[in-house]
C-alpha positions, -999 to 999 in steps of 0.1 A, spaced: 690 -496 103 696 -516 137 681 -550 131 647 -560 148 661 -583 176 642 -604 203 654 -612 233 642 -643 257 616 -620 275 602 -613 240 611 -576 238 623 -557 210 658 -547 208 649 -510 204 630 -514 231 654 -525 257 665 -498 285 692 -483 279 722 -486 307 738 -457 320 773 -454 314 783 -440 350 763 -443 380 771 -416 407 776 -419 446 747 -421 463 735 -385 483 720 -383 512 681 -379 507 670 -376 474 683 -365 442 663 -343 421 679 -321 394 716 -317 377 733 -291 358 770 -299 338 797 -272 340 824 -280 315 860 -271 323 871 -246 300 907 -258 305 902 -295 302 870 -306 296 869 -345 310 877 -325 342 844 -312 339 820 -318 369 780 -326 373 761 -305 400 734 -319 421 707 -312 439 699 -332 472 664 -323 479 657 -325 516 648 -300 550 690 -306 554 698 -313 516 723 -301 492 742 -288 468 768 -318 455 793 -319 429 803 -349 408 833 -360 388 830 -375 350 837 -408 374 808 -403 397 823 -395 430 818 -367 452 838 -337 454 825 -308 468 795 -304 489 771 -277 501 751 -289 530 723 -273 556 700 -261 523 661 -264 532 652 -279 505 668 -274 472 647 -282 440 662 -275 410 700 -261 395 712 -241 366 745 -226 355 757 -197 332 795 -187 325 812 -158 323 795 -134 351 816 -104 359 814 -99 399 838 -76 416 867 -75 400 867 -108 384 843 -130 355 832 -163 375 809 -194 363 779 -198 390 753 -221 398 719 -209 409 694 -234 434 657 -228 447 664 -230 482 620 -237 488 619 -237 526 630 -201 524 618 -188 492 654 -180 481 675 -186 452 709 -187 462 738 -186 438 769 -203 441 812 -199 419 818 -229 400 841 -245 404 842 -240 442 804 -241 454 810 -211 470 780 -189 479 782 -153 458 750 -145 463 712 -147 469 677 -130 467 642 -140 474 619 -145 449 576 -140 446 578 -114 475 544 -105 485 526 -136 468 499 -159 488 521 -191 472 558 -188 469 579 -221 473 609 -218 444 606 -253 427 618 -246 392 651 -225 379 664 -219 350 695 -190 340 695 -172 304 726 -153 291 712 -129 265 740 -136 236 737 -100 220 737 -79 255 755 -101 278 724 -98 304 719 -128 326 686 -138 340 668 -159 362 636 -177 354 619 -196 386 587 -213 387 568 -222 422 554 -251 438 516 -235 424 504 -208 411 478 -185 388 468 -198 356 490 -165 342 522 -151 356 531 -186 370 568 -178 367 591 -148 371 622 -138 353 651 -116 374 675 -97 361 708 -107 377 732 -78 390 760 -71 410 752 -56 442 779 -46 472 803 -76 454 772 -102 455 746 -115 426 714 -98 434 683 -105 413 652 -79 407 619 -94 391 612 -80 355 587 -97 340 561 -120 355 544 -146 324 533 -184 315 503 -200 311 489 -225 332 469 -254 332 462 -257 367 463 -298 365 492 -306 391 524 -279 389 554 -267 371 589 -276 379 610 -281 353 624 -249 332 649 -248 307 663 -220 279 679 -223 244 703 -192 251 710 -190 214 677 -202 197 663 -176 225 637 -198 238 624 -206 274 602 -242 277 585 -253 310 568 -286 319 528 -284 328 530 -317 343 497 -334 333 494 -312 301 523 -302 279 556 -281 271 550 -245 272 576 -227 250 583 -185 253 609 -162 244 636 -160 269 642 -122 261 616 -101 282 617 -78 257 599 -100 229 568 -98 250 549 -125 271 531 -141 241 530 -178 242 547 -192 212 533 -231 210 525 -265 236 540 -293 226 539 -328 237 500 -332 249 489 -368 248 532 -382 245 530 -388 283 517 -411 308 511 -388 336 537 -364 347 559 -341 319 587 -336 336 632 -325 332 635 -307 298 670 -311 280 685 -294 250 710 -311 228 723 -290 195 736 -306 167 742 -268 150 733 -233 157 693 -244 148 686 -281 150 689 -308 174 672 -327 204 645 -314 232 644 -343 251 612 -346 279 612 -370 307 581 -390 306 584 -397 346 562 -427 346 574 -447 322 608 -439 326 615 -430 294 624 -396 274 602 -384 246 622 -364 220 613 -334 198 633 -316 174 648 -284 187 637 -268 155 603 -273 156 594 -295 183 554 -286 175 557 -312 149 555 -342 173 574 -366 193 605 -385 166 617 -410 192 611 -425 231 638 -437 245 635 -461 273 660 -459 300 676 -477 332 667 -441 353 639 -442 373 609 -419 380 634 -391 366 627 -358 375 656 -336 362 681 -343 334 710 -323 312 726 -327 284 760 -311 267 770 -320 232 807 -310 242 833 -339 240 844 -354 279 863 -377 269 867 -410 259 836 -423 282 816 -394 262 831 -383 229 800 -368 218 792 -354 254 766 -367 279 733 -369 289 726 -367 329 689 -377 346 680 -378 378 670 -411 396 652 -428 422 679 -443 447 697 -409 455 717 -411 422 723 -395 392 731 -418 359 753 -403 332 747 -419 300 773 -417 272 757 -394 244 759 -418 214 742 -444 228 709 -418 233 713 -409 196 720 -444 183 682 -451 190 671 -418 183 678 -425 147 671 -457 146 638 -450 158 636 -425 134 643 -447 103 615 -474 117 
């Protein structure tokens, strides 16, 4: 147990922000969501991916160090990001990136490493309210489907998101719409989205109300499974991050945007209530990853990535999240 310090302002060691190990270059307009492909052949040559959300925004890559590498400019507004591996697309098995592109009403989908554009398809054709905020991509581990789940800027209290079923069409990712589900509260909007490929679970932040958690395979029906995390937050529920310590357990970490903190629930049974907050340096964070995979020496035990005010992205060194998660825990 971490002994109960206090520092001259009186606050309680536990309680003290926790500094990011590496802060990255600034974009141009404003930050909003990452996503962490790891390197197959060397993983602390791994990169973050970035959105820049702006009329002109982005599409940025990072390196472990911070600094920009690639760029994909002239997007009208990108939201959010998500990646899958292993995609077979004319001839060849490629790593892409998919981004809500909301000025259009587009997802567009990009090869990793390269940021080059393999595809893109519009999404909530013929709806009053479209504007793609939220994205999230599921690789079904038994049939090798891939999938896209978006959410919008607003919509009806059911059949708030879509899931697409991503194909290859005329050597380009395509996506058609196969299931339309998700409850909502109708307090302020959806954005952020994220699956558990192998626990085979979709979660989505109701911003002024809770975590909504489904199953990712469309064939398991459109039955909500549980809320989680009503009453944890100061106002906004926002960027959802999964961090497995085995093939069932681990971390669902929630930004509580406010109060610049992360709530965390466990990944087995996060309707049991919140185990740990864990204050941090990022501010008013809308988006965040995590990867349990080992970077390096900067992250051993892999990273955690939020979004922050200040056109950023701060990459925190794993061990240093779960240091206070358990000792949290044990007080």
């Amino acid at each position: 147990m971490l002994p109960l310090l206090i520092n001259c302002a009186g606050q309680n060691e536990l309680g003290k922000k926790i500094e990011p190990t590496v802060i990255t270059e600034q974009v141009g307009y404003d930050t909003d969501d990452p996503a962490i492909w790891i390197n197959p052949e060397d993983a602390s040559k791994s990169i973050i991916i970035g959105t820049d959300k702006d009329t002109n925004g982005g599409l940025y890559a990072f390196d472990l160090n911070g600094k920009i590498i690639n760029k994909v400019t002239g997007l009208k507004r990108p939201n959010n990001v998500d990646l899958e591996y292993g995609f077979y697309l004319h001839g060849n098995t490629i790593d892409f990136a998919a981004v809500t592109e909301r000025e259009t009403n587009t997802v567009r989908l990009y090869s990793l490493p390269e940021l080059k554009e393999v595809g893109a398809f519009p999404v909530f054709d013929g709806e009053k309210e479209r504007s793609p905020m939220g994205i999230s991509l599921y690789k079904n581990p038994e049939t090798g489907d891939f999938f896209a789940v978006v959410g919008r800027k607003s919509g009806p209290a059911d059949g708030y998101l879509w899931q697409y079923k991503l194909t290859e069409k005329e050597g380009k990712i395509t996506g058609e719409v196969v299931r339309k589900f998700g409850k909502y509260s109708g307090l302020k909007e959806i954005e952020s989205i994220a699956v558990d490929d192998e626990a085979g679970y979709i979660y989505y932040s109701d911003e002024q109300f809770g975590v909504h958690q489904y199953y990712a395979d469309p064939s398991k029906g459109n039955e909500e499974l549980m809320v989680f995390g009503k009453g944890d937050f100061t106002s906004d529920v926002e960027g959802i991050s999964i961090y497995p310590t085995s093939s069932k357990n681990g971390y669902i970490l929630v930004s509580n945007q406010q109060k610049d903190t992360f709530n965390v629930y466990m990944r087995e049974n996060p309707s049991k209530g919140k185990i740990a907050e864990i204050p941090v340096s990022t501010s008013e964070s809308d988006g965040s990853e995590v990867t349990n995979v080992n970077l390096g020496p900067k992250f051993p035990k892999g990273m955690f990535v939020a979004m922050s005010n200040g056109k950023v992205f701060h990459l925190y060194d794993w061990r240093t999240i779960e240091d206070r998660i358990k000792s949290q825990m044990k007080n």
